[in-house]
N, C-alpha and C positions, 0 to 999 in steps of 0.2 A: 517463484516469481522474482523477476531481479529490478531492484525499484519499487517502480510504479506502474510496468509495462504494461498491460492486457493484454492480452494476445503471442505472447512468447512462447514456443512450442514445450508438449512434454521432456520433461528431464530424460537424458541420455539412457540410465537405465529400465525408465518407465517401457521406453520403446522396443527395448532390447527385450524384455519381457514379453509386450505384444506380440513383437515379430517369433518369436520362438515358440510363443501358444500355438500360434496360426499354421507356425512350418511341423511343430509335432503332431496336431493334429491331424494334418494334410498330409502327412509322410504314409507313402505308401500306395498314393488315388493312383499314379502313372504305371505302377506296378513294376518296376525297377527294386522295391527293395520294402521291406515289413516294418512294422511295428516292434520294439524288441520289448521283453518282460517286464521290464522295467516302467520302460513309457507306456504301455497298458496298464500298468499299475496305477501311475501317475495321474491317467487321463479319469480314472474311474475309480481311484480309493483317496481320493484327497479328502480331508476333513480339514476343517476350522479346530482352533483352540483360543481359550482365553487365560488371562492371570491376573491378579489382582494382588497388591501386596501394600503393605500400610507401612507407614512413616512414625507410627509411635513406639515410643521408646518410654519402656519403664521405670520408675525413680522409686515410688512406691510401694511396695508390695504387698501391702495392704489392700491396693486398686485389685489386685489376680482375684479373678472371680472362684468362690469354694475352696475348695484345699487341692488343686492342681499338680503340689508334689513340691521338689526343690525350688524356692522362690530366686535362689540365687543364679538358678541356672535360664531364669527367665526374666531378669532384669535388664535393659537396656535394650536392644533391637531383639533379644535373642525369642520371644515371645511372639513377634512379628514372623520372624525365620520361621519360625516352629509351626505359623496358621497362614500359610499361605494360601490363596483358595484357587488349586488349582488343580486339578482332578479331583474335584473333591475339596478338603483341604490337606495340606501337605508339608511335610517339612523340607526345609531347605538346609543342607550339611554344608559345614565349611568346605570342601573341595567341589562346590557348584553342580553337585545331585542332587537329586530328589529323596526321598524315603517316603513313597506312596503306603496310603493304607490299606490293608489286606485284612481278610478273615474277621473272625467274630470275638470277641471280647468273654473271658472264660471266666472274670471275675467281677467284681463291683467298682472296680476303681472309675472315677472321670476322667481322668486323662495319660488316655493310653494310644497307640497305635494301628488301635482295632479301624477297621471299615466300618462295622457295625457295633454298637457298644461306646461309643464316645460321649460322655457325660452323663455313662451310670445305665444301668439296664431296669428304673423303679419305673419306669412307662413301656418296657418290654426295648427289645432288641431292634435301633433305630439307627438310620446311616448318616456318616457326619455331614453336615453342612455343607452346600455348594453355590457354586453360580448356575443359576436358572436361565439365564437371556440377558443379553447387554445390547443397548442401543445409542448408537452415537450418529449425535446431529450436529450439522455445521450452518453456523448463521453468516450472513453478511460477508459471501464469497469465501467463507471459510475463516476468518479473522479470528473469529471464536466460537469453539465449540462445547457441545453438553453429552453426556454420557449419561445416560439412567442403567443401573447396574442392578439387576434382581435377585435376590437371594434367596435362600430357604435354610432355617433350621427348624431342629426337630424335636430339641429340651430346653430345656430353659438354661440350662449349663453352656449348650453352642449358643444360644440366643446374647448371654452376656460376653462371652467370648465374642463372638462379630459386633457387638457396640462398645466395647473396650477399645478395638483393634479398629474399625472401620465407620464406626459411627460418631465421629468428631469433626464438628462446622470449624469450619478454614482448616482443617490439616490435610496434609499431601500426602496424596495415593498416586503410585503409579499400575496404570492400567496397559495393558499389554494384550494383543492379538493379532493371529494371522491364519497363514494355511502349513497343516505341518509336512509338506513338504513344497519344491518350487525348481524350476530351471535355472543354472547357473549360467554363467555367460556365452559359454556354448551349448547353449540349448540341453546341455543332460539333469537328467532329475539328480535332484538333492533331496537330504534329507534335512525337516529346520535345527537347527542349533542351538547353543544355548543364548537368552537374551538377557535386557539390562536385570530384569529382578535378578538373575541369578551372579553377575559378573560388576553389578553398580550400585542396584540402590541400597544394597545393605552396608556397604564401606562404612568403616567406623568416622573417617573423615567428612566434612559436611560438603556435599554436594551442592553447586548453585544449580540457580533456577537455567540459567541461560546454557553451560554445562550440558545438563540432563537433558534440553534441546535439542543442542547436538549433538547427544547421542545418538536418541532417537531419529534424526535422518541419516545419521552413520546407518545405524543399523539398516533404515528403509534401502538404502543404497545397497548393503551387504545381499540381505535378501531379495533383492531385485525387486521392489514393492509389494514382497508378500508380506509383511511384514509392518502394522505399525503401534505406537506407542501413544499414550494420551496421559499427559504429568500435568495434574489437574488438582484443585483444592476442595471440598466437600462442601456444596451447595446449601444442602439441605439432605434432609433423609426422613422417611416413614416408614413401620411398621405396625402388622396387625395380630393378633394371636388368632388363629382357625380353631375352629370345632375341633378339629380331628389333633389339635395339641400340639399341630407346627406353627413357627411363625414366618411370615413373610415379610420380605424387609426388601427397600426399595433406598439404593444412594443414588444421590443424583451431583453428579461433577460437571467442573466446568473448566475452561483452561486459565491458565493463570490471567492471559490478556483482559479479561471482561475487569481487572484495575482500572484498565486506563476512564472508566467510567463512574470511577467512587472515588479516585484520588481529587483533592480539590487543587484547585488555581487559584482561588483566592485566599487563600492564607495570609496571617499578620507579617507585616514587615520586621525584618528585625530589628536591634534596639537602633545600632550603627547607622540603616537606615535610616530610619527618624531623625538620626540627629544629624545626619548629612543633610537632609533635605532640610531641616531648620535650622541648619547654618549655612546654606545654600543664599551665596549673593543674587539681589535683585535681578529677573531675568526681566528679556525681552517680553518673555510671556506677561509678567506681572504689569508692564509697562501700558499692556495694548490692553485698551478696554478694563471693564473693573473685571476686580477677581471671580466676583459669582459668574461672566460672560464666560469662565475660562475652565475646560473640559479638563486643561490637565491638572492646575489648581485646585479644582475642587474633590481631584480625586486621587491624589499624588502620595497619599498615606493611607489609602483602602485596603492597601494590602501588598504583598509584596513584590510583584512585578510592576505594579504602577509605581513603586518606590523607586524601584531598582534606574526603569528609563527615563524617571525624572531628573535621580541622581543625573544618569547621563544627561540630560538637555543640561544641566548645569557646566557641562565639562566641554567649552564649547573647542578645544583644541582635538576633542574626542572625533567632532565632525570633517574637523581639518584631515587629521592624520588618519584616520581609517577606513576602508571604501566600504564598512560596512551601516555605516553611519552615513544621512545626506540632508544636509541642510537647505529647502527648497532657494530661499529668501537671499541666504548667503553666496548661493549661485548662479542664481539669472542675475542678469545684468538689464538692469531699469533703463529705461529712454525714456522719461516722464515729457520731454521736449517733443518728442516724436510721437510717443502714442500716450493713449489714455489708457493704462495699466489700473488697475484697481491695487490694492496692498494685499498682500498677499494675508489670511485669517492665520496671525501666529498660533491658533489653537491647534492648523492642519500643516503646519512648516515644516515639522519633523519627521523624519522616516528612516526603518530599520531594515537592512533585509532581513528575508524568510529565514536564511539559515543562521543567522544572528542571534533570532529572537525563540529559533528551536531549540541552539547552543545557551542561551540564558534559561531555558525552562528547563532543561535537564540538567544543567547546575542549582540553578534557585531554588526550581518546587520539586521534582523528582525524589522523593527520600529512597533514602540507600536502606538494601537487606543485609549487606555486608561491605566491612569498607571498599571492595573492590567492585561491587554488585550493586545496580542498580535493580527499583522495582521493575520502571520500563526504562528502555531506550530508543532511539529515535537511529533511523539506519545513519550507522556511519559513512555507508558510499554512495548515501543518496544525493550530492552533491549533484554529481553530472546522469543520474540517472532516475531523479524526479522529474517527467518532461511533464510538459503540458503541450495543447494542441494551438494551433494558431494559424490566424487568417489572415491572408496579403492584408497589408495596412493597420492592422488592427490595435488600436492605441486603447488607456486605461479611460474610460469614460467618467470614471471620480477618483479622482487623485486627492481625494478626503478618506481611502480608503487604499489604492495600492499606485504606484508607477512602476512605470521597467522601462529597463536604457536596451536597446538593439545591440548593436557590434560596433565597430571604430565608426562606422558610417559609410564605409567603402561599398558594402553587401548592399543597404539601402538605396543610396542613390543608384546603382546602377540598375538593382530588380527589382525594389517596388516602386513605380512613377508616383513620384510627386510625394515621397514622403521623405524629409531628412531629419538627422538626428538631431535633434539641440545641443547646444554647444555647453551648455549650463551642465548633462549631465553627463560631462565625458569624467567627472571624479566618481562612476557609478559603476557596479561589477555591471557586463552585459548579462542579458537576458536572452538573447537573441542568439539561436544558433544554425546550424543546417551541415545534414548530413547524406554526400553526393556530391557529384561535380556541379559546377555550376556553367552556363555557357555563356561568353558575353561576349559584345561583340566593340569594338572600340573604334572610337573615329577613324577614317580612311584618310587618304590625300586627296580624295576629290569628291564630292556628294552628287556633280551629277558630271554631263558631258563636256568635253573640251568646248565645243560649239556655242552651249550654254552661258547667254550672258549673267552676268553678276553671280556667278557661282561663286560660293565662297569658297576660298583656297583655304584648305585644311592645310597644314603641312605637316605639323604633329596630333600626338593624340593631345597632348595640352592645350585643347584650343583657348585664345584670351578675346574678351567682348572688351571691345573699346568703348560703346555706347549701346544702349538698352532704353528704347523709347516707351514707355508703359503705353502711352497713349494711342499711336500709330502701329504700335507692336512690332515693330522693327528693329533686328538687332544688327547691329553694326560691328566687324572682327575688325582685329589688327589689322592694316594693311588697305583699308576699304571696301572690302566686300561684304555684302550686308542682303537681308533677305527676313522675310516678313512672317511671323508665324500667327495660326488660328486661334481661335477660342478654346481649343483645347490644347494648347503648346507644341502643336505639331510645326514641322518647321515649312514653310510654302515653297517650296523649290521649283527653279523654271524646269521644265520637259524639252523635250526628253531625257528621261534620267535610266541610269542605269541600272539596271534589277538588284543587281547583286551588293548595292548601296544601302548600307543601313541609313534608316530614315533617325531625326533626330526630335529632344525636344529641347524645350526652356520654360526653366519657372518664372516665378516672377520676380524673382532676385535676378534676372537674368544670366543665368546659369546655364551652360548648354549639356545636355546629358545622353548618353549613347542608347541607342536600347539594350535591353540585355534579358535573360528568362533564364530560370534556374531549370536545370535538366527534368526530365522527366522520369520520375521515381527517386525522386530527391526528396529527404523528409525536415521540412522547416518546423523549429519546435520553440517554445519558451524555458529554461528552466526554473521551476520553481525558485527552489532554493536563493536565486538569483532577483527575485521579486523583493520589492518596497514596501514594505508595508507601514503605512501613516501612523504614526505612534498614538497619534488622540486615538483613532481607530483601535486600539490595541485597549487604552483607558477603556471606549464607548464598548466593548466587547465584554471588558471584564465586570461593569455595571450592570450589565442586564443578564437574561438570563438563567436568573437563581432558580432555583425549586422553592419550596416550600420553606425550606431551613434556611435561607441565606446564603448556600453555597453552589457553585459554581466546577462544574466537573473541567479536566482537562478535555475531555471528548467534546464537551458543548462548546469550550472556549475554541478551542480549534475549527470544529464546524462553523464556528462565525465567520472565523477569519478567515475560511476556503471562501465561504456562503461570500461573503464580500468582496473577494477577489473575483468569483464567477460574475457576479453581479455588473461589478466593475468593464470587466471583458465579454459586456452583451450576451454571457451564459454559452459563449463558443467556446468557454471549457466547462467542467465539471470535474472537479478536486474536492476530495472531500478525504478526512483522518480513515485510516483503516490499519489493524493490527495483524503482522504476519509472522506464521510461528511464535504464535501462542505470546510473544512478548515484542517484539521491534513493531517499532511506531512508524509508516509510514505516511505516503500520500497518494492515494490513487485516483487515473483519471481515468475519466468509461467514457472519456471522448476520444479513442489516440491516433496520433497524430495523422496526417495521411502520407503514407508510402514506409510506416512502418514496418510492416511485413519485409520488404525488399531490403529494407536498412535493419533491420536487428542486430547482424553479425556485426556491426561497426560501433555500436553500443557496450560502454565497457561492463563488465561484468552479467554478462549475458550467458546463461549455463547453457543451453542448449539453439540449437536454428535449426534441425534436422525437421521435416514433417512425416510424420506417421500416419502408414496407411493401414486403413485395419478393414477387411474382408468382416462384411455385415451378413455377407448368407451364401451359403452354399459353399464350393469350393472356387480355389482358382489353377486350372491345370497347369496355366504356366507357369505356377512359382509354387506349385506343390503346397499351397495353403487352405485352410478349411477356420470358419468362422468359430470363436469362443463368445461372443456376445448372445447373453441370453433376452433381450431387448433394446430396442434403437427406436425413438419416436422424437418428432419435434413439438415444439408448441410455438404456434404462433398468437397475437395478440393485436390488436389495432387499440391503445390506449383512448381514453376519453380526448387526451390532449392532441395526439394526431390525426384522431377524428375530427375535430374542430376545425385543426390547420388543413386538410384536404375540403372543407365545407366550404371554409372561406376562399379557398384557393381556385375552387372550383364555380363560385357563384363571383371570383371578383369580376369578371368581365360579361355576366349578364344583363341583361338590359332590360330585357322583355317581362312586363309585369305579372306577374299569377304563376310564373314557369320557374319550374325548380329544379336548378340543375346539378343538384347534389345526390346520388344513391341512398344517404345514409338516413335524411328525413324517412323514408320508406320501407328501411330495412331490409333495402335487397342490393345485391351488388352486382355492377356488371362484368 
């Protein structure tokens, strides 16, 4: 997924795979040419494998369970190498083979070699330790995922051996599975190769977390999606001892992302903090109303993101110079003369954009795993590729909570009727973008027939209004030609007029405006990142919310701030925090936009646009393909909530009393 997209096609090699199942399957229905040994083989001895291999490292060896042998040779990773549980369990040799175990054990020792015999023959002759069944489940469109990994040993010698090595809360395992063999890029069977346990996670060097991520889709890509990986921290774990003298043992992982839901947001400020903000000159804030009336005042030292943008309201050249900063107050221009303005509540004056206030929380609260390595990150390219969805006209309904500036203004007056930019926020990143031509159409030299009196003589596209009667609604151009428009700003023009004459309006600034319509499959969007968000709002988010402890997750804090934003723009989006690969923080919307589809390829960093088509049953003669889905079913669902909306939508215009003209009262549908 690139962004925030939904709806973006499978990855380039995903497809390449598909297609290659289908066409070797199929190879052969027209009878033009066989199946060869190989891809029979392929088609009908494929088998699964898994691997499991632990992160602990021994210091010491005192921990080695019994008397195992040389301790020296088993300090440090070399212990881990040595029980990998993978046919079994297995060693791993420094030149990245195996040393499976074989045969039966001919003497008493615990730690040997043997198949059968591994931790002593006083319970008779028993096979080492293995993986039994692994299950991996993906939550929340995949953002974070859980693995339950089952085990079996068979003494109590392998029993302490797999909780030395695998049974440790927060340490990292990598988990590894696929098919052992797969189609390469031109559709010939392969056989699997070797992966990261054997080529990465043992490096004496420390591996990051972000790193071993992109490994693991390296690798997926090598393997053409036979192949994946899951670098996960140890949840929890259970075991039970059987009748029969095995034990069963049960880990359960989870990927590293489910962080973004324990780390706090509320954290102390630090000392500097504090002492900026209490030697922080009298603001505006302090001025208006008493200090208990004031959101950010009373909560300006709770912790250290309220610290951090208070600092900032204090730095008022901060608002000046940076367009990421916007001072509502400082930028409209008052006519107290003219209209009855209200003052503006200095609690909601202040506003950050979105990617501002991301770039502060991954510097301020974010704690680092290494100085180059963050816990989470937050996409770096999500700039122009966070969109949101949006509706001709569509303005922020509380501006106590988000605004957004459109484009220079040029886009708006022409294509959406009657909405212009305000002039106060042109020191403001736009929000406003569109991807597509657009088609407009721009004043003529004449709007209707020569014959026609009082037609106004255009003669450029710059038309200038001399006079603009509110009353009469009559506008009067340079020159004297004048002409009377409706209650809806249409302009009244004499007849006969010309068809091919765009028609015009005027607002009530008297303004005259051309018509204009943006193409059709053109996709108009918001960017996030590009949003305002009201700083008290930021305060009022980090005060609520706590659990039980006082503390405040960054996942909750973030869903406020989507939550508010939605709220704000009449819920015609839906943004909300979501984690991709296991670690980047993005923002997804499950509104998007409309004519995305058509526009994806114009979208920067978009991996794939190709659409995949996949043969659900049978064959297809004419592309020599044959279906590999072993199931294909939909589910469909009518929620409570658009049940409602089709109830109401359907009885609004009833009349007749006793008659009900809903299906759903009755439980049947037509």
């Amino acid at each position: 997924m690139t962004g925030n997209i939904l709806g973006e096609s499978v990855l380039d090699f995903v497809q390449e795979e598909a297609t290659n199942r289908q066409k070797i399957l199929g190879k052969g229905i027209d009878g033009t040419e066989r199946k060869t040994a190989t891809e029979l083989h392929y088609i009908n001895n494929r088998n699964t494998w898994v691997k499991l291999a632990s992160s602990v490292s021994i210091v010491d060896d005192s921990r080695l369970p019994f008397n195992i042998g040389s301790s020296e040779n088993l300090k440090g990773l070399n212990l881990a190498k040595k029980s990998v549980l993978f046919n079994g369990l297995s060693s791993l040799n420094d030149d990245k083979t195996y040393n499976f175990r074989s045969g039966v054990a001919t003497d008493a020792s615990i730690w040997n070699d043997r198949l059968y015999g591994l931790g002593g023959t006083a319970q008779g002759i028993q096979p080492a330790p293995g993986i039994k069944d692994v299950n991996v489940v993906s939550k929340n469109n995949g953002a974070i995922r859980n693995a339950t990994i089952n085990i079996v040993a068979y003494n109590r010698f392998q029993f302490e051996l797999i909780e030395l090595l695998y049974l440790r809360l927060g340490f990292t395992l990598l988990l590894e599975f696929g098919w052992n063999s797969y189609l390469d890029k031109d559709g010939k069977p392969k056989k699997m190769g070797s992966t990261l346990v054997e080529n990465e996670f043992f490096k004496e060097k420390s591996i990051s977390q972000m790193s071993m991520l992109g490994k693991i889709q390296k690798m997926q890509e090598t393997y053409n999606g036979n192949y994946d990986g899951f670098f996960g921290r140890v949840k929890n774990f259970t075991w039970d001892f059987k009748p029969d003298g095995t034990y069963n043992i049960r880990v359960d992982l989870i990927s590293l992302g489910d962080v973004i839901e324990a780390l706090k947001v509320n954290i102390p400020p630090t000392k500097s903090q504090r002492e900026n903000s209490s030697a922080a000159t009298k603001s505006e804030i302090e001025t208006y109303g008493e200090p208990s009336d004031s959101i950010i005042l009373a909560n300006k030292n709770s912790n250290r993101l309220s610290a951090y943008f208070y600092n900032c309201i204090q730095n008022k050249e901060l608002f000046k110079s940076n367009a990421n900063y916007f001072n509502l107050a400082g930028a409209v221009n008052f006519r107290d003369s003219d209209y009855n303005y209200k003052k503006i509540d200095r609690n909601y004056n202040y506003f950050v954009s979105f990617g501002e206030l991301i770039s502060v929380l991954e510097k301020e609260i974010i704690p680092n795993i290494s100085p180059s390595d963050k816990q989470l990150v937050f996409d770096a390219g999500a700039k122009d590729t966070t969109l949101m969805n949006y509706t001709p006209n569509l303005i922020s309904f509380n501006p106590k909570v988000c605004i957004f500036k459109y484009d220079d203004g040029t886009l708006n007056q022409a294509d959406i009727n009657n909405v212009y930019v305000p002039q106060y926020t042109k020191s403001m990143i736009s929000a406003f973008a569109i991807l597509g031509k657009k088609t407009t159409t721009t004043p003529k030299a004449d709007l209707g027939t020569a014959s026609a009196p009082n037609t106004p003589p255009l003669a450029s596209t710059k038309v200038k209004i001399a006079k603009y009667d509110q009353q009469t609604k009559t506008v009067t151009l340079e020159g004297g030609a004048s002409f009377t428009i409706d209650d809806n700003g249409n302009a009244i023009l004499p007849q006969p007029r010309d068809p091919n004459t765009p028609s015009y309006k005027v607002d009530d600034m008297g303004k005259l405006k051309g018509d204009s319509s943006i193409k059709e499959g053109s996709m108009v969007f918001l960017k996030l990142y590009s949003m305002y968000i009201n700083i008290a709002h930021i305060f009022e988010s980090l005060s609520k919310n706590y659990d039980k402890d006082g503390n405040l997750s960054i996942y909750k804090f973030l869903q406020e701030i989507c939550d508010g934003i939605n709220s704000s723009l009449a819920n015609t989006t839906k943004i909300e925090p979501y984690i991709k690969d296991d670690k980047i923080v993005t923002f997804l919307e499950r509104k998007p936009p409309q004519g995305l589809s058509k526009n994806l390829s114009k979208i920067p960093g978009v991996r794939s646009t190709k659409n995949l088509e996949l043969q659900v049953f049978g064959f297809d003669k004419s592309k020599n393909e044959s279906n590999f889905l072993k199931n294909i079913k939909f589910n469909t669902k009518i929620t409570p909530m658009l049940a409602n909306q089709i109830s109401i939508g359907a009885t609004a215009s009833g009349t007749t009393v006793g008659e009900d003209a809903t299906a759903f009262s009755n439980g049947i549908m037509g």
